[in-house]
C-alpha atoms as an extended CHARMM CRD file, in Angstrom:
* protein
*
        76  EXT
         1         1  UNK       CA             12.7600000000      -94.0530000000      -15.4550000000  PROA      1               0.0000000000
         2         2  UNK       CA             13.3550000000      -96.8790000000      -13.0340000000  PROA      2               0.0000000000
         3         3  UNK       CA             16.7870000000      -96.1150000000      -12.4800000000  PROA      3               0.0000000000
         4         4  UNK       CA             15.7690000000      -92.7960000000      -11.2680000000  PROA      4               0.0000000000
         5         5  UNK       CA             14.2300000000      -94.5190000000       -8.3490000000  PROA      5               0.0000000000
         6         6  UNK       CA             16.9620000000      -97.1480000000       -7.5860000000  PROA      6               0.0000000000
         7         7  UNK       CA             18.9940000000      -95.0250000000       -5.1690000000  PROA      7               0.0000000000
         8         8  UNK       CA             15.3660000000      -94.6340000000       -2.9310000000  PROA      8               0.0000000000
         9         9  UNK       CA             14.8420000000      -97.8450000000       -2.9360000000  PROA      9               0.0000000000
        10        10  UNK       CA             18.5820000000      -98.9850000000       -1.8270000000  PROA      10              0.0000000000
        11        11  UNK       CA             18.3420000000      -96.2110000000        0.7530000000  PROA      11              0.0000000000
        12        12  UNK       CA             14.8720000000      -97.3280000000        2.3130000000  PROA      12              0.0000000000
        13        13  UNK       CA             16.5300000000     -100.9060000000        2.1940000000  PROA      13              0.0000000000
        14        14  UNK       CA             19.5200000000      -99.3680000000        4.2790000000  PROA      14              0.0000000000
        15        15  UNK       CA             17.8400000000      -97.4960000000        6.5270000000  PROA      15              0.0000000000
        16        16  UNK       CA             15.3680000000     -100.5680000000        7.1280000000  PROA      16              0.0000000000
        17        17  UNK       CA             17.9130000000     -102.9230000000        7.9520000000  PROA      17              0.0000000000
        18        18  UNK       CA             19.6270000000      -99.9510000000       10.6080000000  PROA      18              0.0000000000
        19        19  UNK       CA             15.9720000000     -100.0340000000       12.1850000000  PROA      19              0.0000000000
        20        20  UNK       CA             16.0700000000     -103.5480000000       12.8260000000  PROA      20              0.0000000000
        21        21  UNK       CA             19.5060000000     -103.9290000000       13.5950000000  PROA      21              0.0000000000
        22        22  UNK       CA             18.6480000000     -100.9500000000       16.4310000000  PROA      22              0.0000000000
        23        23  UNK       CA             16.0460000000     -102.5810000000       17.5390000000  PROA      23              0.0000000000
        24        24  UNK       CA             16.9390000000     -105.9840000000       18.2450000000  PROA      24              0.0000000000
        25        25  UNK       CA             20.5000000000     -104.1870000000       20.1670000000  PROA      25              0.0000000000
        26        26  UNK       CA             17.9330000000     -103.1990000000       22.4710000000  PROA      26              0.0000000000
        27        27  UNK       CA             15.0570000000     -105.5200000000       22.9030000000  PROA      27              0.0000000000
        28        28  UNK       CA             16.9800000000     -108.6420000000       23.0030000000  PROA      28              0.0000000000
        29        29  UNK       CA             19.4860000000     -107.6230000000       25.8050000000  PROA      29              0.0000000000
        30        30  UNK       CA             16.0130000000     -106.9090000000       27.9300000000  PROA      30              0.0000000000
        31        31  UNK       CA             14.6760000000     -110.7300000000       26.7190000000  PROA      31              0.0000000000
        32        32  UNK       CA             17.4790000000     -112.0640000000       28.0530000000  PROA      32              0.0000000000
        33        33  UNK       CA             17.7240000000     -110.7470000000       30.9340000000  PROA      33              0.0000000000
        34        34  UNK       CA             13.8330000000     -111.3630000000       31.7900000000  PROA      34              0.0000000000
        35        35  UNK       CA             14.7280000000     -114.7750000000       30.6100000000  PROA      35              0.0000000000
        36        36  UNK       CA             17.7090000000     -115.2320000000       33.2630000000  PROA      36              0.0000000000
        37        37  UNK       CA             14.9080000000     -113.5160000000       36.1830000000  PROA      37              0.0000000000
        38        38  UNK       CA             12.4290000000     -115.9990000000       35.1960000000  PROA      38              0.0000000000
        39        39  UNK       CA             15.1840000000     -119.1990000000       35.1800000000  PROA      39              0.0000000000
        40        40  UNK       CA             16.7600000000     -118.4820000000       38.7230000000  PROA      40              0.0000000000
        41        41  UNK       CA             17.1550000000     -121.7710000000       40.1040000000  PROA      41              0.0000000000
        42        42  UNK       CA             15.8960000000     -123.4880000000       36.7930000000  PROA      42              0.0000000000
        43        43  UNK       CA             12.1860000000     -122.2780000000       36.9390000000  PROA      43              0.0000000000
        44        44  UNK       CA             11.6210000000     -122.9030000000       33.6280000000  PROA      44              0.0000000000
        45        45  UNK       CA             11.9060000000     -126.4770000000       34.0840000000  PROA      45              0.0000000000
        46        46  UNK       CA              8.4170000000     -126.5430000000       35.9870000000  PROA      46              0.0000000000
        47        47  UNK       CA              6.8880000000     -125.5780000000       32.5630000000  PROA      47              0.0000000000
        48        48  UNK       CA              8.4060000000     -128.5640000000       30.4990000000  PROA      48              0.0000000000
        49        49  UNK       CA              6.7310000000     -131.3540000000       33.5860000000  PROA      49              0.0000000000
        50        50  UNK       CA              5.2760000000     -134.2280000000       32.2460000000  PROA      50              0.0000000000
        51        51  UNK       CA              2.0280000000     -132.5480000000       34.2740000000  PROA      51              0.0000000000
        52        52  UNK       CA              1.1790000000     -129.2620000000       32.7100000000  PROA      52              0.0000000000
        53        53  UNK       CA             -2.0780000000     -129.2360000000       35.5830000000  PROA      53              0.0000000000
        54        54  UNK       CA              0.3620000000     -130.4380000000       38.4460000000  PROA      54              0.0000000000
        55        55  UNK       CA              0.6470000000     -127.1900000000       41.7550000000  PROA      55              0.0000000000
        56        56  UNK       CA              3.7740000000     -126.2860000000       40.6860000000  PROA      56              0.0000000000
        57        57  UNK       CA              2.8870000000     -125.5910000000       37.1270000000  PROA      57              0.0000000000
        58        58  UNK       CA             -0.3020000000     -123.6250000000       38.2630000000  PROA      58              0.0000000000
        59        59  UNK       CA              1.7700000000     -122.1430000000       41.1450000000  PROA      59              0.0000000000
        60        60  UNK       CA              4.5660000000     -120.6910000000       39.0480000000  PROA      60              0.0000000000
        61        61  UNK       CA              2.4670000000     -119.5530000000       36.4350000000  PROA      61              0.0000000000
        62        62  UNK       CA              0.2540000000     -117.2920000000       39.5320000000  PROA      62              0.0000000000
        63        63  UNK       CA              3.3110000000     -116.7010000000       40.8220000000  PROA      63              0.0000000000
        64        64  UNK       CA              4.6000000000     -114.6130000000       37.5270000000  PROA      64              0.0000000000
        65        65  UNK       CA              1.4170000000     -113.2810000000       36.4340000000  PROA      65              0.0000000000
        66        66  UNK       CA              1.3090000000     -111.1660000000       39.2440000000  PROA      66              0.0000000000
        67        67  UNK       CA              3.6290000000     -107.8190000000       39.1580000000  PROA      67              0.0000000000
        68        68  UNK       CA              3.2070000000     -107.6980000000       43.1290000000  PROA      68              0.0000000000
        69        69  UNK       CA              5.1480000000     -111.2010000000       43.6310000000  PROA      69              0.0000000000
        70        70  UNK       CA              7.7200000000     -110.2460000000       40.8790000000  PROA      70              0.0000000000
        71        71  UNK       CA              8.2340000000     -106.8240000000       40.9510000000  PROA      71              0.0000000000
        72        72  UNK       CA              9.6390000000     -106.5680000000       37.6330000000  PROA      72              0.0000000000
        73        73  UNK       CA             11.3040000000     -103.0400000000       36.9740000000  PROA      73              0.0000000000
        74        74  UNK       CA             13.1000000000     -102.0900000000       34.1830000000  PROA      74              0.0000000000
        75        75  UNK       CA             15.1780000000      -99.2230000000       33.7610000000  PROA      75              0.0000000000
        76        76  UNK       CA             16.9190000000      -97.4890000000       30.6300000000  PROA      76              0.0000000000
């Protein structure tokens, strides 16, 4: 009897693995490049400061919480 189900099983594995293997070919090429946005000039290095409640921390953080200022657009 279990055999009978085997070949589901090994096909829901398959096709499980081609979902996630689809899905990371697209998300992580739009990471990255919201990663690179976000690093021009080596932004990210305000967030590593020895002062996480110095300006520039607080300023940077405004800065890219608001989608006036940054304008992020993406487009498939």
């Amino acid at each position: 009897m279990l055999d009978s189900y085997l070949p589901i099983y090994v096909l829901l594995h398959i096709s499980r693995r081609a979902v996630v293997q689809y899905l990371e070919s697209k998300v992580i090429p739009i990471l990255a490049g919201l990663l690179a946005f976000v690093d021009t000039n080596c932004n990210l290095d305000i967030l590593s400061d020895k002062d996480p409640e110095g300006f520039r921390h607080w300023l940077w953080l405004a800065m890219f919480s608001d989608p006036d200022i940054t304008q992020l657009k993406y487009r498939y």
